[in-house]
N, C-alpha and C positions, 0 to 999 in steps of 0.2 A: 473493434468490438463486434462480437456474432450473435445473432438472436437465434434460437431455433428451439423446435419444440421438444416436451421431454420424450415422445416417440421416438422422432430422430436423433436425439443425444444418445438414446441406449442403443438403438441402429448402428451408430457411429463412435460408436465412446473414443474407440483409439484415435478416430481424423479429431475431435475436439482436442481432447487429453494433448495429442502433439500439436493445434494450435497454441494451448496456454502454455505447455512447456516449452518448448524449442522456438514458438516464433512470440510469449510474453502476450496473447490477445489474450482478453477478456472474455466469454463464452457467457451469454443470458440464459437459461435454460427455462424456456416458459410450461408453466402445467397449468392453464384454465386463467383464472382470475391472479392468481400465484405464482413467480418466479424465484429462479435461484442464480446465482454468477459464480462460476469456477474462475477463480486466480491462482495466476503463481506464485508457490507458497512464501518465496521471496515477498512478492506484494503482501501476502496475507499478515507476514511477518512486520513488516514495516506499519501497516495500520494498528497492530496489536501494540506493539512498542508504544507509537502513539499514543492508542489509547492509555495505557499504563501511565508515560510522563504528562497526560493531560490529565490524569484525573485525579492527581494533587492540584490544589490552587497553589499553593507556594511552587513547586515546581512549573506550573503554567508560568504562573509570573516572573521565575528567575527564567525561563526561555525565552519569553516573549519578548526580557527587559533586554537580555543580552542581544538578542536580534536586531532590537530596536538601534542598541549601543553600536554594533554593526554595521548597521547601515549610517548610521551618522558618523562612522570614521573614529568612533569613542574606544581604541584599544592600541595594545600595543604589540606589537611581531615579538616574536620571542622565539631562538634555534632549540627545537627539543632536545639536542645533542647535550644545552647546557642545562638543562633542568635535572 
């Protein structure tokens, strides 16, 4: 992860830009009392999904319960070939 200020982010936009793209770091971009964080959009997408299936509680629950099921070995292998 990179901290840096927002002077130098705009100084620099394409050295950050190809940190979050090509090497997947995180970028802080500080202005005063107030920041912001450039991700890659991959990241950005996978948190948005998240948020999406957490914010049913019946889907909270069927993920959490089948996770739970999971780790305790509670399931069965099945070949997708035959579904």
């Amino acid at each position: 992860m990179t901290s840096v200020t927002a002077t130098n982010f705009r100084s620099n936009i394409k050295h950050y830009m190809d940190l979050v793209i090509r090497d997947s770091q995180e970028v802080i971009i500080n202005r005063g009392n107030e920041a912001a964080v450039l991700i890659p959009m991959d990241q950005y997408n996978a948190i948005k999904e998240t948020e999406y299936l957490m914010s049913s509680k019946e889907m909270e629950t069927t993920i959490l319960t089948g996770m739970e099921d999971i780790r305790k070995g509670n399931f069965e292998e099945v070949d997708i070939d035959e579904l």
